[in-house]
C-alpha positions in Angstrom: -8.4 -22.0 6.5 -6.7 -22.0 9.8 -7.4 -18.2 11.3 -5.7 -18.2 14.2 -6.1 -15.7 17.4 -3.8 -14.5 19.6 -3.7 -12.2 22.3 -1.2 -9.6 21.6 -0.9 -7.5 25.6 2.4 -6.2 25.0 5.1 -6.0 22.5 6.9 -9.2 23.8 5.2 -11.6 21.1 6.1 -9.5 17.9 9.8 -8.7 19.8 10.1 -12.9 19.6 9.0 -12.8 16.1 11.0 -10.3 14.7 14.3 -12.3 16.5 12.9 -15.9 15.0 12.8 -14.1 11.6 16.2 -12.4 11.3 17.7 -16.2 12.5 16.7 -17.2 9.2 19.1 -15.3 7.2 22.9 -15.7 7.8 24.2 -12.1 9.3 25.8 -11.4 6.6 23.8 -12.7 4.0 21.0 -10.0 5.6 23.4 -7.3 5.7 24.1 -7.6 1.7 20.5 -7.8 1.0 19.9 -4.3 2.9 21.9 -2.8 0.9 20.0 0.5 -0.5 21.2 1.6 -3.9 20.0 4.5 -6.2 20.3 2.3 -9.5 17.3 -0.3 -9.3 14.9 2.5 -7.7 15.9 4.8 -10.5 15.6 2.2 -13.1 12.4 1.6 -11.7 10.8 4.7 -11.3 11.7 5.4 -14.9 9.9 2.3 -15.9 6.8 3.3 -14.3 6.8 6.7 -15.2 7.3 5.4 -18.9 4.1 3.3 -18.3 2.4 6.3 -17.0 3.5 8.2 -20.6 2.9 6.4 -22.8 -1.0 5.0 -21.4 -1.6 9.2 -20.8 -1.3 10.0 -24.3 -3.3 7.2 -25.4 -6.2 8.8 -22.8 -5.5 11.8 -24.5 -5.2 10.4 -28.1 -8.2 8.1 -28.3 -10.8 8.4 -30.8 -13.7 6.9 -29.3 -15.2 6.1 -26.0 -14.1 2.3 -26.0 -10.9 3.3 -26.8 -10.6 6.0 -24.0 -12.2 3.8 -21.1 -9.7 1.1 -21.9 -6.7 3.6 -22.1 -7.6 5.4 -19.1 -8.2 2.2 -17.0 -4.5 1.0 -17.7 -3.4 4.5 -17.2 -5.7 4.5 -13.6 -3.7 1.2 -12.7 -0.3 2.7 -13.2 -1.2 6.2 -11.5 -3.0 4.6 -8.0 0.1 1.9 -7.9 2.5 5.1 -7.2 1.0 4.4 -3.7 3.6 1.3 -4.1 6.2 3.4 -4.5 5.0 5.8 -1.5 5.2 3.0 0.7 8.6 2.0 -0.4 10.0 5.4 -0.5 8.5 6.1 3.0 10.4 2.6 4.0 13.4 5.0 3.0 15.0 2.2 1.1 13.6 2.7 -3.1 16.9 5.1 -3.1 20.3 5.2 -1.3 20.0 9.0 -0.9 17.6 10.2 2.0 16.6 13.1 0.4 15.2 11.2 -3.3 13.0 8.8 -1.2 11.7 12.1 1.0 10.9 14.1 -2.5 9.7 10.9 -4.3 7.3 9.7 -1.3 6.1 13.2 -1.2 5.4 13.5 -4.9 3.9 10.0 -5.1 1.4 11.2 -2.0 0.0 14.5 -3.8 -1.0 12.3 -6.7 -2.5 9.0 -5.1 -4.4 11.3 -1.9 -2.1 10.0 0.8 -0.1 12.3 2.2 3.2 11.5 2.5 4.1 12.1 6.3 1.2 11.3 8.0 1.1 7.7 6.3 4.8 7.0 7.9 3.7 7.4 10.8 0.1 4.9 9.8 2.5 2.8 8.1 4.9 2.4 10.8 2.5 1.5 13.2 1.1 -1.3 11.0 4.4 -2.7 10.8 5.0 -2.6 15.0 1.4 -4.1 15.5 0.6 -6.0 12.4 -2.4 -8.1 12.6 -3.2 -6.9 16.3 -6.7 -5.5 16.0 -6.6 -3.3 18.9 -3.4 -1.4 17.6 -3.2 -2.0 13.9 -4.4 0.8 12.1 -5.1 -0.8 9.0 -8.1 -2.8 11.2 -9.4 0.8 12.5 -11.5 -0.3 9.8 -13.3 -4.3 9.8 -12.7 -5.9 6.5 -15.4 -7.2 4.2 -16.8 -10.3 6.0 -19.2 -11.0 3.2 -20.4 -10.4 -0.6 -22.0 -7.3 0.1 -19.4 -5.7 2.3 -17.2 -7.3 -0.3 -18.4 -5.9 -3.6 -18.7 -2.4 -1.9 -15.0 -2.0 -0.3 -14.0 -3.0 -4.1 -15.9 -0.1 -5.4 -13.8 1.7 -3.1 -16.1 4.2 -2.4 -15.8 3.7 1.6 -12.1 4.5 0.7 -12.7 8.2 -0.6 -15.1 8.9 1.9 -12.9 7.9 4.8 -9.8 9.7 3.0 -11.4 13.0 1.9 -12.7 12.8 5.8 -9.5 12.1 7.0 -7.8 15.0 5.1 -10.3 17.3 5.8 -9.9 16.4 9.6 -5.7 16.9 9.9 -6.2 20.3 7.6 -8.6 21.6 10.5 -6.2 20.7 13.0 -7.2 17.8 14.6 -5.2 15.0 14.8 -6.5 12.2 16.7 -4.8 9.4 15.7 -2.3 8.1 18.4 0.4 7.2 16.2 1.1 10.5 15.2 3.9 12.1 17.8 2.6 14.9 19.4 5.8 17.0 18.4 5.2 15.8 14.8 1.4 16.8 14.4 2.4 20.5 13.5 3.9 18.9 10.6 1.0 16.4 9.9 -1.9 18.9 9.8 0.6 21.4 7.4 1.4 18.9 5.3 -2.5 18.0 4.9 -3.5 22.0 4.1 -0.8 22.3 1.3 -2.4 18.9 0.0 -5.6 20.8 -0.1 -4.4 24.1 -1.3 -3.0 22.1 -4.2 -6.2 20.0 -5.1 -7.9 23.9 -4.6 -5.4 25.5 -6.7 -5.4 22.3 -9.4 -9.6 22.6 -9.3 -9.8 26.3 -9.8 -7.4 26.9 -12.6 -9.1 23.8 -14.8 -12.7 26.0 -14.0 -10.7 29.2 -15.2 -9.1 28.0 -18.1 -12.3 25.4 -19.2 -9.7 22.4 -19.1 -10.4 18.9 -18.5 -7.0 17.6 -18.4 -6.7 17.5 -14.7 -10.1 15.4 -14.5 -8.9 13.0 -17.8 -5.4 12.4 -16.5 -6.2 12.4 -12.7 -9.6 12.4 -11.2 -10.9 10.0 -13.8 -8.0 7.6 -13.3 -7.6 7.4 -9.7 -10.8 6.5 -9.6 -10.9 3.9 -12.0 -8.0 2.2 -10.8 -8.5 2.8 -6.9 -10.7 -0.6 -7.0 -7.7 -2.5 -8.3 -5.6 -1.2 -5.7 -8.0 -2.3 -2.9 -8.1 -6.0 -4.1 -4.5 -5.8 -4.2 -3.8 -4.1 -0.6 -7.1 -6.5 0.6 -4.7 -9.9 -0.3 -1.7 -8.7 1.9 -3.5 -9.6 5.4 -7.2 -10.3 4.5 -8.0 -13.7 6.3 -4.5 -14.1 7.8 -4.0 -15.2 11.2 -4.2 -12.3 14.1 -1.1 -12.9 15.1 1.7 -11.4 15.7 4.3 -13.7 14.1 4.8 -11.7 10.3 6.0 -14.9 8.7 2.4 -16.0 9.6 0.4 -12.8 9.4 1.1 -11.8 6.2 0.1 -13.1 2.7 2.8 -13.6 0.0 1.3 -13.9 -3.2 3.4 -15.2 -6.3 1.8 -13.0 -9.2 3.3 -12.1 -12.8 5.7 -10.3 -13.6 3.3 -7.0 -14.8 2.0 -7.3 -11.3 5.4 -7.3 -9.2 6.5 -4.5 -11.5 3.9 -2.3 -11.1 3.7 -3.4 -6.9 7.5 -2.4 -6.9 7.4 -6.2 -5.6 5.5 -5.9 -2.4 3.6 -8.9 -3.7 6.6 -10.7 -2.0 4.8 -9.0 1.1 6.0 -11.6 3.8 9.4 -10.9 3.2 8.7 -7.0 3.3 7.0 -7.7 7.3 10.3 -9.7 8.0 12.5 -7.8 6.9 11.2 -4.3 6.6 14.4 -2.3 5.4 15.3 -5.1 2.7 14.9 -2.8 -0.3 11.9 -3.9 -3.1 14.8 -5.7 -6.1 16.1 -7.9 -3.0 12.4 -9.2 -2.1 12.5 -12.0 -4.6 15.7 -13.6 -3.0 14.7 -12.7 0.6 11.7 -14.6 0.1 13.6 -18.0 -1.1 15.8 -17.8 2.3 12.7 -18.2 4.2 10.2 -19.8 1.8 9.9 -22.7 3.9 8.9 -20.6 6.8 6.3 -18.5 4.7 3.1 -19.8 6.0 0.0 -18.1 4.0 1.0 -18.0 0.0 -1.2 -17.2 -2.9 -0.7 -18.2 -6.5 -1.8 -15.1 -7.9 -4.3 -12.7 -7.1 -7.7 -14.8 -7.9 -6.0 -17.3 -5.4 -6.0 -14.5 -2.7 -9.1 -13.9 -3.1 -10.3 -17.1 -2.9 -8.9 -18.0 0.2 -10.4 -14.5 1.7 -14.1 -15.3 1.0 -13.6 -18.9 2.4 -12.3 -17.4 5.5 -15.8 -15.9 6.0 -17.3 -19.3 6.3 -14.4 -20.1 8.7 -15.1 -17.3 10.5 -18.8 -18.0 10.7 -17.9 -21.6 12.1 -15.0 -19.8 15.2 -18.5 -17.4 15.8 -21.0 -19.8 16.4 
């Protein structure tokens, strides 16, 4: 695999890329496909919520341990994938109305462990600096470089470490991350305390009252599905060029149909860098206006994944 490097300095190289993408689309071809609408977000939602239903009272219903485990790890998939919907409601483009994709984003945050506000402004900042490793957030963090670094990010135990540290952090106050406005960190570090106070609140009524519901429906789940979610959110960038060019820096990956449902379609995830206020149902067709520009696909998620763990070796070979 090609990995190319690129040294970022300023903003001018993603400014170029940004103007190269938008000449792909016709004006007014873009303009349609921005577009927000309430309909396919709400359509949506209430498909995933009906998947999140109906696998619940199959956790809750199952006879025997087999059962259970399998229930509650379809159930764990559908409940960490609301993070999908928090990134597109954060986008401000699942809904037409403002005010849905703040509620929704804010909702979806309390139950995946992200809250709402401060990942805008993580997300955002991904999105200016994708791929640059001295200002993309997402590579505050190296990714797995090898089977052992590998097999332990999928566990995703370095995950709840670094969140409950991270949440622990903005709750006492200190906000060091630089892509949080100072005039906004009042709001960051609030926003972290009432997560906490819920958790608190959510862990000491199930001790008073002897119920396990919250750890069957919640704690259980999001921690058997939080693995799936890393391989998914590892195929978006792992072992693409560092770049600043999104139609090269991203990784589009042509999965099923279960998979782009659940993803609310950032599978299509080149398009989403390109075009970052193209709402998720327009991805599909976004993404045939500029497939002949896309320059790191996957054909499915195996495929991804593949391609990741040979850009190790390639690695290796740029290091020596």
């Amino acid at each position: 695999m090609n990995l190319k490097v690129k040294s970022f300095g300023t903003d001018r190289p993603a400014k170029q890329a940004v103007e190269r993408a938008l000449g792909l689309i016709e004006p007014e071809a873009l303009e349609a496909l921005r577009q927000r609408r309430n309909g396919p977000g709400l359509r949506h939602l209430g498909g995933h919520l009906l998947v999140l239903l109906v696998s619940g009272a199959a956790v809750l219903a199952a006879p025997g341990w087999p059962l259970w485990l399998a229930a509650s790890l379809v159930y764990g998939i559908a409940l960490v994938f609301l993070f999908t919907l928090e990134h597109e409601t954060i986008h401000n483009s699942a809904f037409a109305s403002d005010r849905l994709n703040r509620i929704v984003s804010t909702l979806a945050g309390i139950a995946v462990v992200v809250p709402a506000r401060w990942f805008r402004y993580f997300h955002f900042a991904h999105h200016r600096h994708t791929q640059d490793p001295a200002r993309d957030p997402e590579l505050s963090t190296p990714k797995p470089s090898n089977w052992p670094r590998y097999l332990v990010y999928l566990t995703a135990l370095p995950y709840w470490v670094a969140t409950a540290r991270t949440l622990a952090r903005m709750a006492a106050g200190r906000i060091e991350d630089n892509y949080v406005p100072p005039a906004r960190r009042v709001d960051v570090v609030r926003e972290a305390r009432l997560h906490l106070a819920l958790y608190t609140g959510v862990a000491l009524l199930s001790l008073a009252t002897g119920s396990l519901l919250a750890v069957k429906l919640w704690l259980v789940p999001l921690l058997l599905g939080q693995p799936f979610l890393r391989a998914y959110l590892l195929a978006e960038h792992g072992a693409c060029p560092l770049i600043a060019d999104m139609l090269e820096n991203s990784r589009t990956t042509f999965a099923g149909r279960m998979i782009r449902f659940i993803a609310w379609n950032m599978p299509y995830h080149t398009a989403h860098h390109a075009f970052p206020t193209i709402p998720f149902h327009r991805l599909p067709q976004a993404t045939a206006l500029i497939a002949e520009r896309v320059a790191v696909t996957a054909q499915g998620y195996l495929d991804a994944h593949r391609q990741i763990r040979a850009g190790w070796s390639a690695n290796r070979k740029v290091e020596g």
